[in-house]
N, CA and C of each residue as an Amber inpcrd file, in Angstrom:
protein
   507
  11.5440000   1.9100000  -3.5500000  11.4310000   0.5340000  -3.1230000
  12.6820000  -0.1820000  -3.6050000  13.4280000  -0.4190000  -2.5340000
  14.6260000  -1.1570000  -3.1120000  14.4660000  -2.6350000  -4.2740000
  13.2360000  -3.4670000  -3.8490000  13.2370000  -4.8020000  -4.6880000
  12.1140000  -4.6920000  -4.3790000  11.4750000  -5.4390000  -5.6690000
  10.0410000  -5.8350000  -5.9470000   9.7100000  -7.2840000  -6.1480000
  11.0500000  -7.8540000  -5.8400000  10.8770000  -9.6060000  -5.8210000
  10.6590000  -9.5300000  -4.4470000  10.3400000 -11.0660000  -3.9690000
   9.9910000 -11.6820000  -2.7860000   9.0610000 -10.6310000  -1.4980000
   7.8130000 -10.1820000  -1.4990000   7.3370000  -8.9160000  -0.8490000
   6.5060000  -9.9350000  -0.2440000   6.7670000 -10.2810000   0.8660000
   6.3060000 -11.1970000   1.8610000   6.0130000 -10.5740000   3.2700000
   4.4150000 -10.8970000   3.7540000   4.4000000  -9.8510000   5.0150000
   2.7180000 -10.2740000   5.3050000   2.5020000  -9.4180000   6.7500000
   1.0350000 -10.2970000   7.2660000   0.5460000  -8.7900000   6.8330000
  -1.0030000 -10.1430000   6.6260000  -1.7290000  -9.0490000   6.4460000
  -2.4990000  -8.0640000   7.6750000  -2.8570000  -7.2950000   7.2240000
  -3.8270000  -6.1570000   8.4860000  -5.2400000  -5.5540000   7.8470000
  -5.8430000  -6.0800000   7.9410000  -7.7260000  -5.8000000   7.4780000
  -7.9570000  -3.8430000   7.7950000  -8.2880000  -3.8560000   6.5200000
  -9.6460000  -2.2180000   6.7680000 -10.7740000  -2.2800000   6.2140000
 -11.6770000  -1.7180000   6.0460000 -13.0140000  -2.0010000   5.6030000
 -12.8690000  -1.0620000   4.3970000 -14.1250000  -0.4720000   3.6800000
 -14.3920000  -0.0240000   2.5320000 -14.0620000   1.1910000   2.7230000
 -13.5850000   2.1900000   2.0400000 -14.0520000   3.6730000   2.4360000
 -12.7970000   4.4230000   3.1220000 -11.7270000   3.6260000   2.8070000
 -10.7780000   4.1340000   4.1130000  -9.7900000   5.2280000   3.5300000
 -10.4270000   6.3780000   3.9340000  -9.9560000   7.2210000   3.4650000
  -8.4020000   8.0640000   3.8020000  -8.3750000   8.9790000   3.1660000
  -6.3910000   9.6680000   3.7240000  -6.5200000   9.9590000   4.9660000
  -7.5960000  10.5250000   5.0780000  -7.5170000  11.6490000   6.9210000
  -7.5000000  10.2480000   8.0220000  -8.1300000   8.6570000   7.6110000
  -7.8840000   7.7760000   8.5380000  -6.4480000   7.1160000   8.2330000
  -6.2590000   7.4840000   7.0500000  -4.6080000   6.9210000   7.2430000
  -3.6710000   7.7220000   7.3000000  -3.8430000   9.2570000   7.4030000
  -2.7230000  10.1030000   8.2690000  -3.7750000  11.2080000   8.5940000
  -4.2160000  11.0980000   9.4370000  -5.0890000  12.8180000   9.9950000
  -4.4730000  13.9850000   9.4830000  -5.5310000  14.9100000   9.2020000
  -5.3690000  15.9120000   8.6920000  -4.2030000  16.9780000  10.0530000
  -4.4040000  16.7670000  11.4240000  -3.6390000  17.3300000  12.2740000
  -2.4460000  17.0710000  11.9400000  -1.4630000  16.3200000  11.3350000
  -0.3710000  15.7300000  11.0290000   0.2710000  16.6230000   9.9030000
  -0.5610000  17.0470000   9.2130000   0.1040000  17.5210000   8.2380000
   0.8440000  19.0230000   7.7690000   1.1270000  19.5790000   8.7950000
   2.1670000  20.2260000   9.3400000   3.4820000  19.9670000   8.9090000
   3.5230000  18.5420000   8.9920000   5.0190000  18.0960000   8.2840000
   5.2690000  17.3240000   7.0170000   5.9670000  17.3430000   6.3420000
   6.4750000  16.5270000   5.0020000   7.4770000  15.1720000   5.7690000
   7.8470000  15.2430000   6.6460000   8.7570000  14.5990000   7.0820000
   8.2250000  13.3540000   7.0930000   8.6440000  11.9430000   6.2780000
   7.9860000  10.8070000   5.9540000   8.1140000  10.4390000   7.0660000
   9.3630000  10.2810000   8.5130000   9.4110000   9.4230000   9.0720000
   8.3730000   9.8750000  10.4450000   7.7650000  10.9700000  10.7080000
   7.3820000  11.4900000  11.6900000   5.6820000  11.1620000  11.1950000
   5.7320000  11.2470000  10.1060000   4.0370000  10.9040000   9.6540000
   3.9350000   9.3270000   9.2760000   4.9710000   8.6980000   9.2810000
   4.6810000   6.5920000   9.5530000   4.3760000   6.4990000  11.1070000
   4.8130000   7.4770000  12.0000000   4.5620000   7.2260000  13.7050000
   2.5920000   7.4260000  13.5690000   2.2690000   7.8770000  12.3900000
   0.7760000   8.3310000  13.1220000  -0.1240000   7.5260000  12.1380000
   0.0680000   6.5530000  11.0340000  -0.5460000   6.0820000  10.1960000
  -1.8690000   5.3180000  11.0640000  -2.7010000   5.1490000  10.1970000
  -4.1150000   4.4680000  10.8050000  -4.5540000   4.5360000  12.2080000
  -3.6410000   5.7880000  12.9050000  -4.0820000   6.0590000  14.2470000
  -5.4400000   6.4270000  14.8560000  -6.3980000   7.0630000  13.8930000
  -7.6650000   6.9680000  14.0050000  -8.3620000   6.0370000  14.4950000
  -7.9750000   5.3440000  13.4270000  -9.1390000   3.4420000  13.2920000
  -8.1750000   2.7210000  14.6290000  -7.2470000   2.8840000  14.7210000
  -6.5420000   1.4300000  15.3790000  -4.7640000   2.9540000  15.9920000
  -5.2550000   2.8130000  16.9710000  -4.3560000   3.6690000  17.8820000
  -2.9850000   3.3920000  18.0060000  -2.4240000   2.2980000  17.8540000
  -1.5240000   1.4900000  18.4040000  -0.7060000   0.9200000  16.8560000
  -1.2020000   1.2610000  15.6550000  -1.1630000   0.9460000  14.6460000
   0.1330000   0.3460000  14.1750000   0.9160000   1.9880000  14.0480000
   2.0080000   2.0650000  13.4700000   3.0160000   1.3030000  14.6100000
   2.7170000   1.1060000  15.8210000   3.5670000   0.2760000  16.1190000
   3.6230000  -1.2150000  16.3490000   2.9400000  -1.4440000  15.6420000
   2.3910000  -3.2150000  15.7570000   2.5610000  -3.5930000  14.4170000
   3.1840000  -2.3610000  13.4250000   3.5740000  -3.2960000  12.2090000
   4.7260000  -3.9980000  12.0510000   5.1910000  -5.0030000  11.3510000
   6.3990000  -4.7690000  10.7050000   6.9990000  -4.2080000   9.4130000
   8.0440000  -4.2570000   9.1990000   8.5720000  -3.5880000   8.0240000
   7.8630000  -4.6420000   6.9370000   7.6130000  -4.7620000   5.8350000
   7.2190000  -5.8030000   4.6010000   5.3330000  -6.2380000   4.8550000
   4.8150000  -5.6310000   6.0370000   3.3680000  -6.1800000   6.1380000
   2.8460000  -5.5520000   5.2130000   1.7240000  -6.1360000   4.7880000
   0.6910000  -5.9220000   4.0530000  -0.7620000  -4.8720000   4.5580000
  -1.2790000  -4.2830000   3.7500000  -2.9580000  -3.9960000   4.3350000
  -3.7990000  -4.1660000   3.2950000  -4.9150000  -4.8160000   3.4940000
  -5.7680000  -5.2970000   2.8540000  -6.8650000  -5.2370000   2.9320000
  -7.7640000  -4.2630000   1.9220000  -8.5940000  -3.3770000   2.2170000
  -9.9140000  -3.6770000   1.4080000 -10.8840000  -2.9540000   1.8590000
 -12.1830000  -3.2920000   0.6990000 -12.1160000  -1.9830000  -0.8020000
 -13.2320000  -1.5580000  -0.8620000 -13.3960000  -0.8680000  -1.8600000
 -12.7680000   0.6420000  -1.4560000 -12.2970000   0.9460000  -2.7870000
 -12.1470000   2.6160000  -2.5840000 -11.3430000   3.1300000  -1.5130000
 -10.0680000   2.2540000  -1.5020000  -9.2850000   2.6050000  -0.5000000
  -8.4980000   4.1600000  -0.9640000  -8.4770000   4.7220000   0.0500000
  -7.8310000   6.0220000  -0.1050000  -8.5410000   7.1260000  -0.9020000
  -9.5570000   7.0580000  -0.8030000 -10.8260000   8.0040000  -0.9190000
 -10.6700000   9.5670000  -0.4150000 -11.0000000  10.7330000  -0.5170000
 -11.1220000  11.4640000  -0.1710000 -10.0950000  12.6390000  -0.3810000
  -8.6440000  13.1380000   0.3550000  -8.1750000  14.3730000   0.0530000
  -7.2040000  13.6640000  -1.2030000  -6.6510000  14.4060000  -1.8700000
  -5.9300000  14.2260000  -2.9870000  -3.8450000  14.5750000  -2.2190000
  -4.1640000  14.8990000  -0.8930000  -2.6770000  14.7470000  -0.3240000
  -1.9800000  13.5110000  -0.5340000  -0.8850000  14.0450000  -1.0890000
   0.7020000  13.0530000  -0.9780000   0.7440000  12.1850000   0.2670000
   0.4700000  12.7660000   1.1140000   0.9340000  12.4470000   2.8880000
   0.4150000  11.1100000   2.8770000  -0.7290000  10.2740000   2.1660000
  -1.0630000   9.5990000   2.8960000  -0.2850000   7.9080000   2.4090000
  -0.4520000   8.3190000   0.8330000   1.0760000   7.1850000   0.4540000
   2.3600000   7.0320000   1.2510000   2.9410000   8.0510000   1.3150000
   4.4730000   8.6220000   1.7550000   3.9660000   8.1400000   2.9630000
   3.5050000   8.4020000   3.5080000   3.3380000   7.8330000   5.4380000
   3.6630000   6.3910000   5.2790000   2.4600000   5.5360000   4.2670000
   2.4700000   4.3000000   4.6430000   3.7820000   3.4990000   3.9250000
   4.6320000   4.1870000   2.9060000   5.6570000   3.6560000   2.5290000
   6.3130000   4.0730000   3.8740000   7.0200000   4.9740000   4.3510000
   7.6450000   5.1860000   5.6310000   7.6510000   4.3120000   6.4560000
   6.3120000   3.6020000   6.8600000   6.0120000   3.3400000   8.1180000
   6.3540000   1.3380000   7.5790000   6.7720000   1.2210000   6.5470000
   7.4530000  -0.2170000   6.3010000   6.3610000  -0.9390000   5.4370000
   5.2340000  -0.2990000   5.2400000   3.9340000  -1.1330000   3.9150000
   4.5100000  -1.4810000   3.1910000   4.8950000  -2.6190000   2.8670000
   5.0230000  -2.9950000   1.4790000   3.8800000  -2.6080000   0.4450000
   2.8160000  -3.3470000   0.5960000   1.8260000  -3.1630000  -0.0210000
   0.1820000  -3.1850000   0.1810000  -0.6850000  -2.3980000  -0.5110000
  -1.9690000  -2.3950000  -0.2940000  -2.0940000  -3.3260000  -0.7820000
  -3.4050000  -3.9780000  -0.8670000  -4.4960000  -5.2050000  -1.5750000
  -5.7310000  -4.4660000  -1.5580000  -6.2010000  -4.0670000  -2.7900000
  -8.0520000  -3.8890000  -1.7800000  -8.8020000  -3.9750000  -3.9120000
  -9.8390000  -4.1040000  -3.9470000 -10.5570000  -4.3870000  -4.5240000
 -10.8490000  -3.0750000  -5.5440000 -10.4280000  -1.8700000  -5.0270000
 -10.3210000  -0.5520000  -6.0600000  -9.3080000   0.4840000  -4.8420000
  -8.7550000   1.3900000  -5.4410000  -8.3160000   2.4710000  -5.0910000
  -9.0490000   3.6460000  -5.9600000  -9.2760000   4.8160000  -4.8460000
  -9.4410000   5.9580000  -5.2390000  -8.6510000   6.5010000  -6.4160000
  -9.0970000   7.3130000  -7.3100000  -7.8340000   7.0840000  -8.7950000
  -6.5200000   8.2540000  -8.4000000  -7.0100000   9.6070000  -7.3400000
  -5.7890000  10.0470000  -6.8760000  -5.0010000   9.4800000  -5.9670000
  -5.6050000   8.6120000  -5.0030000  -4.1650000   7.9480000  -4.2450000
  -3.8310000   7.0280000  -5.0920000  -4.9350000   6.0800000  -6.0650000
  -3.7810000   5.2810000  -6.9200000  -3.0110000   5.9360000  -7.4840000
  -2.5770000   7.1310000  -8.2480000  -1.6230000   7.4260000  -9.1010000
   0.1160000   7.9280000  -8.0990000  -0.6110000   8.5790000  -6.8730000
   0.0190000   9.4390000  -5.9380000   1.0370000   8.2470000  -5.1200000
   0.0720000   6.9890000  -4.9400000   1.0540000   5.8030000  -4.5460000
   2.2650000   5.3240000  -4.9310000   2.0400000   5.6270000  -6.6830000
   3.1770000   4.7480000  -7.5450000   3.8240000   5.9740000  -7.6020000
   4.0570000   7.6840000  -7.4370000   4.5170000   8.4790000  -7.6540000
   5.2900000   8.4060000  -6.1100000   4.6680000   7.5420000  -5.0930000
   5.5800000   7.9700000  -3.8750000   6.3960000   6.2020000  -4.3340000
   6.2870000   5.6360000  -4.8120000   6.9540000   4.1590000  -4.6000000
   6.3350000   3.6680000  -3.7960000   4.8490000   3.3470000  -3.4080000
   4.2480000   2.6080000  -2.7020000   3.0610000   1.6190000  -3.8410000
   3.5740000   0.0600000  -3.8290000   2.9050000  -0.7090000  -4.3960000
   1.0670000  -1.1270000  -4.0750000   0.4690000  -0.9730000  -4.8530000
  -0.3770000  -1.8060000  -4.7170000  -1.1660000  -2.4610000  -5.6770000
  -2.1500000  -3.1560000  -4.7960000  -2.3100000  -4.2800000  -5.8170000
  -3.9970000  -4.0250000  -5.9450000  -4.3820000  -4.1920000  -7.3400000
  -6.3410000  -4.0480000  -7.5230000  -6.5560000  -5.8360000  -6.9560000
  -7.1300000  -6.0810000  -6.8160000  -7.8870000  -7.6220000  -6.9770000
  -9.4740000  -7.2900000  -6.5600000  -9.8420000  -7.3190000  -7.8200000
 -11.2310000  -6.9210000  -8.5650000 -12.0960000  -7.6780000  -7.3970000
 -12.2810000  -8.5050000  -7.1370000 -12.9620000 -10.1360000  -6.3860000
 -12.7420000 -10.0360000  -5.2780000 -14.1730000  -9.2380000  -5.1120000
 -13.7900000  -8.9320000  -3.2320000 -14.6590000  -9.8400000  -2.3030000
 -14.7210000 -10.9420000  -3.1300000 -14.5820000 -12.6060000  -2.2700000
 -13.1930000 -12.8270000  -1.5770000 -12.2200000 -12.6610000  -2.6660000
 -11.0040000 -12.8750000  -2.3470000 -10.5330000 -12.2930000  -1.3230000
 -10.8100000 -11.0420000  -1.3870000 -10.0380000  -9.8690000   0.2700000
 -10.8340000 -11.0810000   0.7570000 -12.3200000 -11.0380000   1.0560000
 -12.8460000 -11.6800000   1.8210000 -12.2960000 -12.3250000   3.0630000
 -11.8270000 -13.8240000   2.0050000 -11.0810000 -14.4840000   2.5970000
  -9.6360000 -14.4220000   3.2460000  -9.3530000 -13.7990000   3.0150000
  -7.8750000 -12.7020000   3.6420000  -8.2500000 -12.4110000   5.4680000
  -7.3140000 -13.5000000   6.0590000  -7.7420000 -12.4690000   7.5930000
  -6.6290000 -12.3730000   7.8440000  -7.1820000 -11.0860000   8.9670000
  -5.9170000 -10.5540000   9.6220000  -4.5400000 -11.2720000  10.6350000
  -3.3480000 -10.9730000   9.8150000  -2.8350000 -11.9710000  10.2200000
  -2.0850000 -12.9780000   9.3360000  -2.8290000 -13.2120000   8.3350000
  -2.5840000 -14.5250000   7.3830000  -0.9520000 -13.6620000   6.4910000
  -0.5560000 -14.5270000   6.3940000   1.0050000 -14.2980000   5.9370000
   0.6290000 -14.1520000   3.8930000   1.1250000 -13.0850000   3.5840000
   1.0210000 -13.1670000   2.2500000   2.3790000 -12.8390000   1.4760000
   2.4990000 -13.6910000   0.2560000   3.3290000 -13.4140000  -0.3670000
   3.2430000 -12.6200000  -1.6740000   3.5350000 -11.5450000  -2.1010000
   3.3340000 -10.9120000  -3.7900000   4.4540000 -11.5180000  -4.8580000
   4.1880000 -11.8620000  -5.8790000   4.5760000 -12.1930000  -7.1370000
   4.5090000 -11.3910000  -8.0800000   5.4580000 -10.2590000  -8.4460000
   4.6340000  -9.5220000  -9.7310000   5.3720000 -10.0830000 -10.5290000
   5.8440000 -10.9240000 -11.2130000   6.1570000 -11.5000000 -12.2390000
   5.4360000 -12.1770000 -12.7930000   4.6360000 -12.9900000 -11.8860000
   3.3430000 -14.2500000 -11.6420000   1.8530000 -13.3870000 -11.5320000
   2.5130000 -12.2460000 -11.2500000   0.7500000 -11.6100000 -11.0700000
  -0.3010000 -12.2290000 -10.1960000   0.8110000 -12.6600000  -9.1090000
  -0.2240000 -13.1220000  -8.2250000   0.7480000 -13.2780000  -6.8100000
  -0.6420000 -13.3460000  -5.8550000  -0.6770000 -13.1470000  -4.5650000
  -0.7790000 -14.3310000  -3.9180000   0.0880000 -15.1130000  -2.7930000
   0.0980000 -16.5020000  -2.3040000  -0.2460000 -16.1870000  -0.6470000
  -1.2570000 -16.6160000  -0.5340000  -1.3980000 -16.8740000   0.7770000
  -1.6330000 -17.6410000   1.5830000   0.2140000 -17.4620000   2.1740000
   0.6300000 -19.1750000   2.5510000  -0.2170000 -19.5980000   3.9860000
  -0.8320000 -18.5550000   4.4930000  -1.2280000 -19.8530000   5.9970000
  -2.2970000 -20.3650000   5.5700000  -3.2810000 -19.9110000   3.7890000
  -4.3250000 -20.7130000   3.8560000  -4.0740000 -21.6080000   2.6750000
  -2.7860000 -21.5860000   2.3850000  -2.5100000 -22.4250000   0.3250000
  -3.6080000 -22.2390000  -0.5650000  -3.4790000 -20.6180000  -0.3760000
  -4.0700000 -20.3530000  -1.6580000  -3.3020000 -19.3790000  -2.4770000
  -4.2960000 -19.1470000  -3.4500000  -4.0110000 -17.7770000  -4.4130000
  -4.5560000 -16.8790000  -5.0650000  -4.1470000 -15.5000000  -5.6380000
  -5.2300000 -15.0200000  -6.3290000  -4.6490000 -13.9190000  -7.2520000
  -4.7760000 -13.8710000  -8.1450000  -4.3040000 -13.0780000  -9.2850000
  -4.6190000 -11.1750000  -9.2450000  -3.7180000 -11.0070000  -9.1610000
  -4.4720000  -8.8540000  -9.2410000  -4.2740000  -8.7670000 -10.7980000
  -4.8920000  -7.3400000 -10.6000000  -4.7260000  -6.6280000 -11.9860000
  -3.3140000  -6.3740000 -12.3460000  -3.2290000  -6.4860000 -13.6290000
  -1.7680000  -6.1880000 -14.0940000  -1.0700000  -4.9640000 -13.9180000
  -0.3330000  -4.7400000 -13.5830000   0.5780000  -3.2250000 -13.1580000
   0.9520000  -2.5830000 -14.4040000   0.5920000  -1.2110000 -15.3720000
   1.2350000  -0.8590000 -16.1960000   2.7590000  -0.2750000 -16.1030000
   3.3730000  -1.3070000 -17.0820000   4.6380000  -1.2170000 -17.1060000
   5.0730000   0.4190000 -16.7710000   4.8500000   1.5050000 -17.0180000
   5.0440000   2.6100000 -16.7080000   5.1530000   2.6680000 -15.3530000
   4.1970000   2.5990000 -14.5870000   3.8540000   2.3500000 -12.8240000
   4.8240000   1.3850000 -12.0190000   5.2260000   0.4830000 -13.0040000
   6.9500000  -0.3410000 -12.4220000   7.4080000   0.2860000 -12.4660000
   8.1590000   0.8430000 -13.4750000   9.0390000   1.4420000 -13.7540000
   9.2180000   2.8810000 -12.8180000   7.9470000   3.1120000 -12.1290000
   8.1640000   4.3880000 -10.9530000   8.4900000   3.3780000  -9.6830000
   7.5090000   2.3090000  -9.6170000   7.7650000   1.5250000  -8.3220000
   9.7100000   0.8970000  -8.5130000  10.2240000   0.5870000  -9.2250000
  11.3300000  -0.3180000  -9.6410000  12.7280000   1.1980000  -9.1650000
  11.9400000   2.8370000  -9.2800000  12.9720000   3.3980000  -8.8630000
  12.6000000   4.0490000  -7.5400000  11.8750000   3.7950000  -7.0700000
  11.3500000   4.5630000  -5.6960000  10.6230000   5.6600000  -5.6060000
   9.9720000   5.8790000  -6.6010000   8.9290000   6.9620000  -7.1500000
   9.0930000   7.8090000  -8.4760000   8.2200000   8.5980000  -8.6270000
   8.4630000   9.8310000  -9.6200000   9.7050000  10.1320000  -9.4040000
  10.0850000  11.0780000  -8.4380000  11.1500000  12.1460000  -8.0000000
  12.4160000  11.4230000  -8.4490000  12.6840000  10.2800000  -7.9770000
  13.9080000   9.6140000  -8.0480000  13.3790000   8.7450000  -9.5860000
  12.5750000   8.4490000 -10.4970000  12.5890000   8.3110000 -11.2490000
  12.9330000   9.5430000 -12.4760000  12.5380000  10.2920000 -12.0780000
  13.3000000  12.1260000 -12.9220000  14.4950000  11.9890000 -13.0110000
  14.8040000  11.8090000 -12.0610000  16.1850000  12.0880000 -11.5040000
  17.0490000  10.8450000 -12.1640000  16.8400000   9.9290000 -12.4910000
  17.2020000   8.8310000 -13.2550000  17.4600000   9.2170000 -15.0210000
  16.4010000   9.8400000 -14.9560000  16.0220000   9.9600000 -16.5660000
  16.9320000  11.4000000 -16.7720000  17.1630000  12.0640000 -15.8310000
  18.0180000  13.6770000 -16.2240000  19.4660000  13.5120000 -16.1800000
  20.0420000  12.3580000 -15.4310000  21.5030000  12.2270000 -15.2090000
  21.8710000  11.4770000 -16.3000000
């Protein structure tokens, strides 16, 4: 991730439960190639997906996002495919770790009133300095869980790999 200041982008709604195989099918995985597996992200749920994002959007999810296989593919896709960042109320604990190991941010916010109010669409801004989330089309806000400094420090170099690779030269 080149910068972790100003991560501004609309949001895109999923429900609870949304597991890897709906955010890169298991048919896909044939390849490692990040940029060929961002063409197929959330193609399951929403067909048209990956091309109706932009680069810096958001997804904003309910509980237990990224549930199910313990594959790399499904971080690495959605960094590829221009995510800035998740929002959802818990992550599965292997895609949370597998996220910050690919350089893909996200954010807990415990208060899943808050997603709640999140619709699709609504323009959000991230603050991790502020530890918080602005979402300007409704002037509000809402605080996530704090990021352990370790987990910056993978997000701040673009993952594990290129964080090694930092620490060996």
């Amino acid at each position: 991730m080149a910068s972790l200041a100003n991560l501004s982008g609309r949001a895109w709604k999923f429900a609870d439960n949304i597991d890897t195989d709906v955010i890169i099918a298991a048919r896909y995985l044939n390849t490692s190639d990040e940029n060929a597996l961002a063409k197929h992200i959330m193609e399951d749920a929403r067909p048209d997906f990956a091309s109706i994002i932009k680069k810096g959007d958001f997804i904003v999810a309910g509980e237990n996002f990224g549930c199910g296989s313990s594959r790399e593919h499904a971080p690495l896709a959605l960094k590829a495919a221009g995510i800035a960042c998740v929002i959802a109320p818990s992550f599965a604990r292997i895609f949370y770790r597998n996220a910050f190991n690919m350089g893909l941010l996200i954010l807990e916010c415990e208060d899943s009133s808050v997603i709640a109010s999140i619709d699709e669409g609504d323009i959000l801004e991230a603050d991790l300095a502020q530890g918080k989330v602005f979402n300007r089309s409704k002037n509000s806000e809402f605080a996530f869980k704090p990021i352990p400094a370790f987990m910056l420090e993978l997000l701040q170099s673009g993952g594990l790999i290129q964080y090694a690779k930092k620490q060996i030269s």
